[in-house]
Wavefront OBJ file of the C-alpha trace (Angstrom):
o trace
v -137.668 -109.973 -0.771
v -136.558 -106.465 -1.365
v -133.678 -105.570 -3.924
v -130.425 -105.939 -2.133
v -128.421 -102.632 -2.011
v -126.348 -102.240 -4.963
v -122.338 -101.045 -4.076
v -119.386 -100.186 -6.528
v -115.812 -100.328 -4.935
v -113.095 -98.015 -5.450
v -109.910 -98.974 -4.728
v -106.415 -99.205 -6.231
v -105.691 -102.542 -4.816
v -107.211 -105.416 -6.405
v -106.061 -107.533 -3.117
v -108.583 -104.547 -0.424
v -111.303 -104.851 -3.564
v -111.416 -108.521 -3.064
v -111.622 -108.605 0.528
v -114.300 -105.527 0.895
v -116.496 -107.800 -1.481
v -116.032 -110.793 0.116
v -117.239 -109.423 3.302
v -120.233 -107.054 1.633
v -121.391 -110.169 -0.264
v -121.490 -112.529 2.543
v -124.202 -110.361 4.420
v -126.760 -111.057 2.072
v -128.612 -107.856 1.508
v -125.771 -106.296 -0.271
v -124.127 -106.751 -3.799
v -121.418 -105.395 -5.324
v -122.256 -104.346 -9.141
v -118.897 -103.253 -9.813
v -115.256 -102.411 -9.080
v -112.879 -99.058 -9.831
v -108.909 -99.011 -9.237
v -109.040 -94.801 -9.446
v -111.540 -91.726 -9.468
v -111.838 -91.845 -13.198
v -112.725 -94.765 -13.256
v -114.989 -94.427 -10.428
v -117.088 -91.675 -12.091
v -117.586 -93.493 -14.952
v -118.631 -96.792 -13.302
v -121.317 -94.330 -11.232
v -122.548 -93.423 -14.691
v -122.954 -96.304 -16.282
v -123.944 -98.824 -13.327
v -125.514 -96.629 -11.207
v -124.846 -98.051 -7.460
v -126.779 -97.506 -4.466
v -123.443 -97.111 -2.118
v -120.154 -96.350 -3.613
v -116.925 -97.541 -1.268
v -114.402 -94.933 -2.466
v -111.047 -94.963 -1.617
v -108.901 -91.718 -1.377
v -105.526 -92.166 -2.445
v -105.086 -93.074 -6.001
v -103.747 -92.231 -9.192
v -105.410 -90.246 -12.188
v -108.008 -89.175 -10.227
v -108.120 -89.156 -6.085
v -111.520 -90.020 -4.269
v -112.138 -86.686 -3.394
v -112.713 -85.393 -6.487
v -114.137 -88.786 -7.684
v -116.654 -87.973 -4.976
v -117.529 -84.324 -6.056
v -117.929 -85.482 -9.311
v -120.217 -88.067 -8.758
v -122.480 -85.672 -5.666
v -122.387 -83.168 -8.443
v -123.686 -85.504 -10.784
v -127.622 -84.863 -10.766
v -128.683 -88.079 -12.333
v -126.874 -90.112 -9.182
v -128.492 -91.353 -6.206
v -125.371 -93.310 -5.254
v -124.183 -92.077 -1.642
v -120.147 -92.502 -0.959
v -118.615 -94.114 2.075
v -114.869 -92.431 2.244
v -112.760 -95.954 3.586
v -109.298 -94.953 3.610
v -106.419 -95.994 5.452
v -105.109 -92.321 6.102
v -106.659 -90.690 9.679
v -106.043 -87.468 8.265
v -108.444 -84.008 9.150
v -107.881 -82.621 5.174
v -109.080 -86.044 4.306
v -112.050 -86.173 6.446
v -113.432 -82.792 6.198
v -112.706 -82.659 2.099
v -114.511 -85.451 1.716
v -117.686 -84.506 4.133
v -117.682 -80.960 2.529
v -117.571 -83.073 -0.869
v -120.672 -84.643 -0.351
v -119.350 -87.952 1.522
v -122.396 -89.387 3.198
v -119.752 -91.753 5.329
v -115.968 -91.868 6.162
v -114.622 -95.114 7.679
v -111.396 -96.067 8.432
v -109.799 -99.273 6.852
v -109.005 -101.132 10.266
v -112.498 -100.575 11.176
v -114.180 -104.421 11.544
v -116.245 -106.213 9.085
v -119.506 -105.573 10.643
v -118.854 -101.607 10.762
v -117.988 -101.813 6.828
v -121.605 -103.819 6.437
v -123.090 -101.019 8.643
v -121.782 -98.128 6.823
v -123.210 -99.444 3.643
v -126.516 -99.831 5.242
v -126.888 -96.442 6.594
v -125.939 -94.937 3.391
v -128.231 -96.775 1.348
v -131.250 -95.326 3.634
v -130.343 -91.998 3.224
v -128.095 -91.354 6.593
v -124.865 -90.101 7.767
v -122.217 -92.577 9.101
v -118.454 -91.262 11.178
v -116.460 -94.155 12.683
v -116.697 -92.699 16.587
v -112.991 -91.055 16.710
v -113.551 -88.852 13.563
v -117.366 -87.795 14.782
v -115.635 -86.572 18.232
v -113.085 -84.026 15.912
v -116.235 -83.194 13.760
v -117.583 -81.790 16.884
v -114.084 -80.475 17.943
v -113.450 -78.907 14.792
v -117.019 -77.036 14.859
v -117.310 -76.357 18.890
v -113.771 -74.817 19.088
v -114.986 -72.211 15.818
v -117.123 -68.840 16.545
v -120.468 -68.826 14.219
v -120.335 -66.057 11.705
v -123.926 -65.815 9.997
v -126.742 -67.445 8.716
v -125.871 -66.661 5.723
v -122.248 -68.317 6.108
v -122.645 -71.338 4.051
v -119.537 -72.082 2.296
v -118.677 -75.999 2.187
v -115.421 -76.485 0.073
v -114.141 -73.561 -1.666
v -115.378 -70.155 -3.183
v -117.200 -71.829 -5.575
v -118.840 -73.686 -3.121
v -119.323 -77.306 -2.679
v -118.671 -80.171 -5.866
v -117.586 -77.136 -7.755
v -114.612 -78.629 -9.688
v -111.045 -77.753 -8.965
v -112.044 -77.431 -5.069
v -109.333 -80.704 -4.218
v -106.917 -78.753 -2.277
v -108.963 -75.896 -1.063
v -109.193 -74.869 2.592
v -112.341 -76.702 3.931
v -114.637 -75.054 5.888
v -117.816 -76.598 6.717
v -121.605 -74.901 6.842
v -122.174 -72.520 9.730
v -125.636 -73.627 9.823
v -124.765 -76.749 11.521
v -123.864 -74.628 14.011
v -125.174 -72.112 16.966
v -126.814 -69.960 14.149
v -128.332 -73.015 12.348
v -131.866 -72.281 13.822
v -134.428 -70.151 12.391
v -133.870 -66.614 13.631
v -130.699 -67.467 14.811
v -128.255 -64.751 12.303
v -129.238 -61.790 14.503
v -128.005 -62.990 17.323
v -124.649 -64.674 16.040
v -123.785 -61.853 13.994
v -124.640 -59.353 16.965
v -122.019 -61.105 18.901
v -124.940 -62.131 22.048
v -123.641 -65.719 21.915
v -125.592 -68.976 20.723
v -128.634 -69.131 19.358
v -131.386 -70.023 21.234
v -132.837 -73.650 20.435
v -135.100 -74.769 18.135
v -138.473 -75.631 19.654
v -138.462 -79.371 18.949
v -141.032 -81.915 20.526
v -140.200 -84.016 23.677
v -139.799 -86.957 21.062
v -137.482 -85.082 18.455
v -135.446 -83.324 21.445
v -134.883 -87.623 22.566
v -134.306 -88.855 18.903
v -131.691 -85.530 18.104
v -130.326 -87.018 21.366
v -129.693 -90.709 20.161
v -128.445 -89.167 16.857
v -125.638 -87.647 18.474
v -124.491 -90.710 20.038
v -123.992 -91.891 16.693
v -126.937 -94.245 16.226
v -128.679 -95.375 13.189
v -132.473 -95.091 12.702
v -132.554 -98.402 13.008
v -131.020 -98.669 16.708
v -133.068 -95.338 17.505
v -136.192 -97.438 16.526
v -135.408 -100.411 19.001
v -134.253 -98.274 21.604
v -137.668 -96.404 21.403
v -139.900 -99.083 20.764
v -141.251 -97.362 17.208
v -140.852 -97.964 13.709
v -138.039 -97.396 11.305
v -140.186 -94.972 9.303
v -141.341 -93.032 12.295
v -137.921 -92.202 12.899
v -137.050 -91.085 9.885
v -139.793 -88.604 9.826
v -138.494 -87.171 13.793
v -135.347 -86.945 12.023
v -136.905 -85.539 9.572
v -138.167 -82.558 11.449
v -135.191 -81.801 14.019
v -133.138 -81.496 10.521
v -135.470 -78.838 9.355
v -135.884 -77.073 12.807
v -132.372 -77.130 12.946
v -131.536 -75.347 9.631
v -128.893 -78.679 9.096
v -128.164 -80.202 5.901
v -127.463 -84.023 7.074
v -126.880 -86.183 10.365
v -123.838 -84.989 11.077
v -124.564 -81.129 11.233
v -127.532 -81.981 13.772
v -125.060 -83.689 15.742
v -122.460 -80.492 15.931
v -125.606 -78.511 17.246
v -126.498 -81.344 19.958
v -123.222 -81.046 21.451
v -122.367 -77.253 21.306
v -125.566 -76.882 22.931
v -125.322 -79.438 25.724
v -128.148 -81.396 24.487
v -126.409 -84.603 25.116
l 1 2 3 4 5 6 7 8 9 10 11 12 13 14 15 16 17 18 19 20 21 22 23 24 25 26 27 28 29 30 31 32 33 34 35 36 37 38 39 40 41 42 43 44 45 46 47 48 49 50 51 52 53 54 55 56 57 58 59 60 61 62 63 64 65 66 67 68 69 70 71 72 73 74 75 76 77 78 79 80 81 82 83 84 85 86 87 88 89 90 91 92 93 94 95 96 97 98 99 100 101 102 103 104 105 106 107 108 109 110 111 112 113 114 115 116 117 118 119 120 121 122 123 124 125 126 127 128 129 130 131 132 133 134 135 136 137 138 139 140 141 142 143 144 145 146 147 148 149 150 151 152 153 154 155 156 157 158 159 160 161 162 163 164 165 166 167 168 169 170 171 172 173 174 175 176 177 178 179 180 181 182 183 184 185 186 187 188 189 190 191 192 193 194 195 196 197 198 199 200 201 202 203 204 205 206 207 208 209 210 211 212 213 214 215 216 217 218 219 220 221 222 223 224 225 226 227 228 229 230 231 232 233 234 235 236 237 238 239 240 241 242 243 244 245 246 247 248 249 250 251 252 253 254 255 256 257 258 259 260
């Protein structure tokens, strides 16, 4: 049997600690190596145990889970990839934390299973929006012009996990939009509209597809009939043709160019 995924919560309620491990522990692949009841304690708990998945809260005192989660994305001897689970549907909240690093942000009346899920997908390396937040992702991104290729600021002017960015106006990278593929700055900086798309395979164009309808590579594999790992790769590929950093940029260019 493989090594179940290893998860640290962060949470300033002992009572939501308890109940998020009760449920992560009964699936049986996951275990929880350790708890946190603020950022500070967060970061250091990162350090020392060194989780796969860390379930970080936002609002909390000392240290909020933004910041927590710079630190830790900053932090260049941690693999651990955060899941934001707040109770606050907030925009500042969700695109802070994405342009933090956040490889996940889940809202706390989301069910069980979805919290089990989220924890999965970051452990393998993906990107994870409950439904309603990936819809203003796309909003947010759709309803903004692309500037340039070169465009690329995530947080702040000191760009992304830089520290002191908590408060900062967010705006995300342009290449996960119209100018994210190769060649594309010319033409979004000459004002001639979107870029023109990436030349992606019949089978990437369909996975890029399934991505942006929010599914894991694990439903993408069953829905195509191919491995897990075959996936990946696709994925893989349409995230370098695209010029996108994660999941979630390749599924701003899907939609603003009416590939789904």
């Amino acid at each position: 049997m493989s090594a179940p995924i290893r998860v640290l919560l962060v949470d300033d309620h002992a009572v939501m600690r308890a109940g998020f491990r009760m449920i992560l522990e009964s699936a049986g692949d996951l275990a929880v190596v350790g708890e946190a009841s603020n950022g500070r304690e967060a970061v250091a708990a990162a350090s020392d145990l060194r989780p796969d998945v860390i379930c970080m809260d936002v609002q909390m005192p000392d240290m909020d889970g933004l910041e927590a989660t710079r630190r830790i994305v900053a932090d260049t001897d941690s693999d651990a990839a955060v899941v934001v689970v707040t109770t606050f549907d907030r925009d500042d909240y969700l695109f802070e934390a994405l342009a933090a690093g956040a490889s996940g942000f889940l809202l706390k009346n989301a069910g069980p299973e979805e919290l089990v899920s989220a924890v999965r997908v970051a452990a393998a390396g993906d990107a994870l929006l409950a439904p309603e937040v990936t819809r203003r992702v796309i909003a947010r991104f759709a309803a903004a012009p692309p500037q340039n290729s070169t465009d690329l600021v995530a947080a702040s002017p000191a760009g992304p996990g830089s520290p002191g960015a908590s408060g900062a106006s967010v705006e995300f990278r342009r290449s996960a939009l119209a100018d994210a593929a190769p060649g594309a700055g010319a033409a979004a900086s000459g004002g001639a509209g979107a870029a023109p798309v990436p030349d992606l395979t019949e089978r990437e164009a369909e996975v890029l597809r399934l991505v942006a309808q929010a599914m894991s590579n694990a439903e993408i594999a069953q829905r195509l009939f191919i491995g897990e790992a075959t996936v990946k790769t696709h994925v893989s590929n349409v995230l370098q043709k695209l010029g996108a950093r994660d999941r979630v940029a390749a599924v701003v260019y899907a939609h603003r160019h009416g590939l789904v």
